[in-house]
Backbone as CSV, one residue per row, in Angstrom:
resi,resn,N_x,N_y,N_z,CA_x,CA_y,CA_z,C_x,C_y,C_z
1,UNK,50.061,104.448,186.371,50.227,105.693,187.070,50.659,105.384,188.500
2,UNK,51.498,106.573,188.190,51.923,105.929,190.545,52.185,106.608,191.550
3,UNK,51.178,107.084,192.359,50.447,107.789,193.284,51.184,107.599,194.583
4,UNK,51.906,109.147,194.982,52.512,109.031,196.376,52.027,109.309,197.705
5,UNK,51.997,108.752,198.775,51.227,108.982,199.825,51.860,109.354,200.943
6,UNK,51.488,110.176,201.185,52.841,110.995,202.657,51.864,110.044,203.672
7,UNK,52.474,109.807,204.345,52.510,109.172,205.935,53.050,110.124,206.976
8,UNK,52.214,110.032,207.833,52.486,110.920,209.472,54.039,109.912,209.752
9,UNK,54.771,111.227,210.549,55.520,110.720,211.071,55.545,109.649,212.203
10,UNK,56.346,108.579,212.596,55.931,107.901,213.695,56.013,108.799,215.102
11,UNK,54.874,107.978,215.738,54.895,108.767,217.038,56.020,108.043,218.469
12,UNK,56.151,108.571,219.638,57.106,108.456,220.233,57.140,106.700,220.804
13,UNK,58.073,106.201,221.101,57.517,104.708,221.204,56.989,104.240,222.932
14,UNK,55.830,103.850,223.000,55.442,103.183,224.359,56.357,103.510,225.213
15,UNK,55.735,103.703,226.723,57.134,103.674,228.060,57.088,102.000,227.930
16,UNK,58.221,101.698,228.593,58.298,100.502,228.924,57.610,100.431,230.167
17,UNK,57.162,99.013,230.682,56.730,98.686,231.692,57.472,98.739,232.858
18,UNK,57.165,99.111,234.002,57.591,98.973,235.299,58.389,97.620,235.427
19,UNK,59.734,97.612,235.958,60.510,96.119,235.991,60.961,95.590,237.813
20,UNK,60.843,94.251,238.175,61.088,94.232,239.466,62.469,94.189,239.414
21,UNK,62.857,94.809,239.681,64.734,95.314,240.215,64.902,94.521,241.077
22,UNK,64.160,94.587,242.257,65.139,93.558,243.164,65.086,91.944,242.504
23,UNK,63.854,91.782,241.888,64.077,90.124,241.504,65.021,90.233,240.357
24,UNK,65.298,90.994,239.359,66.539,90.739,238.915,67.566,90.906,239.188
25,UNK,67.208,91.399,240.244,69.303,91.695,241.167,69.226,90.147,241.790
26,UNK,68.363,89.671,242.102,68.707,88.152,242.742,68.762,87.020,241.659
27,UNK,68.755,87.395,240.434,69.017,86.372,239.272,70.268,85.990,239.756
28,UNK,71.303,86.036,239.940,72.824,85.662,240.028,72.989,84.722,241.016
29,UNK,72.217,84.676,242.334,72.130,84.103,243.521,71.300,83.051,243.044
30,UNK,70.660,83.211,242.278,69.438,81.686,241.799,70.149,80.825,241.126
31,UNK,71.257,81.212,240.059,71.946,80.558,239.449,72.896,79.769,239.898
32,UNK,73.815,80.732,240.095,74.728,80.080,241.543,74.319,78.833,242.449
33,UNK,72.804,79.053,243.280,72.201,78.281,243.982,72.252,76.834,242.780
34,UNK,71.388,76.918,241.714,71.678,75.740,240.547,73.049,75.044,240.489
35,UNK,74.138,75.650,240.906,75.247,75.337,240.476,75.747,74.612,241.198
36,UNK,75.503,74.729,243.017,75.937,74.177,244.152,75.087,72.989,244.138
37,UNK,73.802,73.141,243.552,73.311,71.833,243.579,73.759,70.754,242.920
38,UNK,74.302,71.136,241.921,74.765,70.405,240.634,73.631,70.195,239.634
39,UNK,72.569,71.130,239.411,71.299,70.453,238.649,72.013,70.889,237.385
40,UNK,72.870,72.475,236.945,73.716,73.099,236.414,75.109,72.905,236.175
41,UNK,75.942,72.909,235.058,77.180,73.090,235.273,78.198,74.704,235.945
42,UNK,76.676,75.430,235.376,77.162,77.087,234.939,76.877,77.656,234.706
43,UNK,76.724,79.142,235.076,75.809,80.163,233.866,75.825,80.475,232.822
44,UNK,76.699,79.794,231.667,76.561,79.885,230.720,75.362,79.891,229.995
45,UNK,74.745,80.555,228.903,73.278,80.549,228.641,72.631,80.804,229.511
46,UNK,72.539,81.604,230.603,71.493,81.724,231.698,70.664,82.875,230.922
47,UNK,69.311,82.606,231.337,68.755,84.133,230.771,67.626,84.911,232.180
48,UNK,68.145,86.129,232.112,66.638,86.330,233.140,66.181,87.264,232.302
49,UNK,64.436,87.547,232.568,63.499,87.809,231.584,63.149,88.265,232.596
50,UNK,62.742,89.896,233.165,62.357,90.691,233.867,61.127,90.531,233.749
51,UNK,60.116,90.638,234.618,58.558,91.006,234.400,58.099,92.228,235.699
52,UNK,56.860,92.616,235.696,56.525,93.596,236.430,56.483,92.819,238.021
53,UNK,56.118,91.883,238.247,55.992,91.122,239.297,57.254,90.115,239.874
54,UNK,58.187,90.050,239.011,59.321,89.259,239.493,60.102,89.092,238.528
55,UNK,60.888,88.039,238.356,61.593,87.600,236.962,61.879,86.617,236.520
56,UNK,62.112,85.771,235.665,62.190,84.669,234.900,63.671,84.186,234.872
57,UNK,64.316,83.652,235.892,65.422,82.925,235.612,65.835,81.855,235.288
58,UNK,66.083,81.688,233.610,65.878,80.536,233.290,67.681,79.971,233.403
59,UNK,67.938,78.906,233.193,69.301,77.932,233.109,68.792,76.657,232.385
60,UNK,69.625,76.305,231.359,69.405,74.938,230.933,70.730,73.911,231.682
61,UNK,70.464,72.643,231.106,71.751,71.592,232.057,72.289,70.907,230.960
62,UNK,73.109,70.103,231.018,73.864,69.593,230.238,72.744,68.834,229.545
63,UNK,71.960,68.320,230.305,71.472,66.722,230.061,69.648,67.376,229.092
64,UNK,69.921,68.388,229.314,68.892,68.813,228.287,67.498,69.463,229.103
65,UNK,67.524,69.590,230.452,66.087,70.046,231.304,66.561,71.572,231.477
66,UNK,66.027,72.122,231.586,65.361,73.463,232.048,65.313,74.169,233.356
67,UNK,66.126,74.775,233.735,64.895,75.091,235.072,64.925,76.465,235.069
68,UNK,63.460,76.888,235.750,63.281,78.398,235.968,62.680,78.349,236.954
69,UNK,63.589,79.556,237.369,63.323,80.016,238.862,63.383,78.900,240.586
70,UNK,64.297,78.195,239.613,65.208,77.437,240.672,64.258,76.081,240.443
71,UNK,63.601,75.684,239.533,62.842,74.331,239.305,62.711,73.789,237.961
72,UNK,62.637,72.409,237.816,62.394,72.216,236.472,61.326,73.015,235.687
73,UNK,61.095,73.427,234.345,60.220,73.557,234.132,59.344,72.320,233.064
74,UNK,58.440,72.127,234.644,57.355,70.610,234.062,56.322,72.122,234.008
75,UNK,55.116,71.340,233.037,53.956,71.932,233.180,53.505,72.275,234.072
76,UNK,53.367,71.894,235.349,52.456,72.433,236.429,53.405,73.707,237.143
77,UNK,54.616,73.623,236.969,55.544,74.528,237.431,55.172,76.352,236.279
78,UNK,55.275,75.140,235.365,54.658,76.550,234.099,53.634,77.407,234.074
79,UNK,52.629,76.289,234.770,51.318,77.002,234.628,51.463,77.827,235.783
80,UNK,52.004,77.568,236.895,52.108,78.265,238.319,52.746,79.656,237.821
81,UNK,53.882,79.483,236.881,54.585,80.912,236.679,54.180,81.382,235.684
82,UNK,53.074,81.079,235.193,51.884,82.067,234.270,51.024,82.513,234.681
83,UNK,50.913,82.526,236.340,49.460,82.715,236.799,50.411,83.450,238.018
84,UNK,51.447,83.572,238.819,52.245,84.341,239.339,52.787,85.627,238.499
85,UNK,53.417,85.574,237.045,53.920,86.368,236.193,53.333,86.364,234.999
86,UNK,51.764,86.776,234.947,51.254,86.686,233.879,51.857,87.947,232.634
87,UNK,52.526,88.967,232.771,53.137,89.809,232.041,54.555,88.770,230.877
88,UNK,54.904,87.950,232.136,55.709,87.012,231.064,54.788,85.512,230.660
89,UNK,53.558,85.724,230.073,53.321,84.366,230.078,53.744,83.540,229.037
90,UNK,54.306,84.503,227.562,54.352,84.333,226.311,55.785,83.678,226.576
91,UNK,56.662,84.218,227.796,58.080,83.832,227.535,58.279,82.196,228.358
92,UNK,57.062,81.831,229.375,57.146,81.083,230.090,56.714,80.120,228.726
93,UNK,55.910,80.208,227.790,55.879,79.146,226.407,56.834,78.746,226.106
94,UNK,57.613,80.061,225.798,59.102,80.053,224.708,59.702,79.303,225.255
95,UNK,59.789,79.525,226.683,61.077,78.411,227.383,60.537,77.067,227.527
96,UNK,59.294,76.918,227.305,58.718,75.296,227.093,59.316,74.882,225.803
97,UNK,58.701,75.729,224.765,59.215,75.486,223.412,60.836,75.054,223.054
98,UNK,61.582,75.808,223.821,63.123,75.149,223.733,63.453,74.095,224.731
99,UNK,62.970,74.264,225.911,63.077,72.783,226.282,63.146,71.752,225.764
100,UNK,61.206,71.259,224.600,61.170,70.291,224.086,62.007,70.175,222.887
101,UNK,63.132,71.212,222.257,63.511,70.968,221.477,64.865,70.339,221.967
């Protein structure tokens, strides 16, 4: 026998969170800055990851390192921008996680 079950419609979805605008208007200038250094070739693959408190500008390099927010990301740099941007702490992993890959 096979028994149908109405379901409530879904309800409206979450606001999004409050985003810092000006730190993602200065993503472009961080990158750039990477570029003059030479730690970067380019923005190619650049990603910024907005949070309520600032933003996550990540860049990888040819040679395989990382950096966010204008530094490698080593652990102690990580833990600093999990405890500055705890809203992104899940993404400050992710970008560990592709690093080591």
């Amino acid at each position: 026998m096979t028994s149908v079950v109405m379901l409530e419609p879904p309800g409206p979805p979450d606001p999004l969170p409050p985003v810092d605008e000006a730190a993602t208007a200065r993503a472009p200038a961080a990158t750039e800055a990477l570029v003059r250094q030479g730690k970067v070739s380019g923005s190619v693959g650049a990603m910024v990851i907005p949070s309520q408190r600032g933003a996550l500008v990540a860049v990888g390099s040819g040679a395989g390192e990382r950096y966010v927010n204008g530094q490698a990301l080593t652990e102690q740099w990580a833990a600093r921008l999990r405890t500055e941007l705890p809203d992104a702490a899940s993404d400050v992993a992710r970008l560990q996680t592709m690093r080591a890959q």
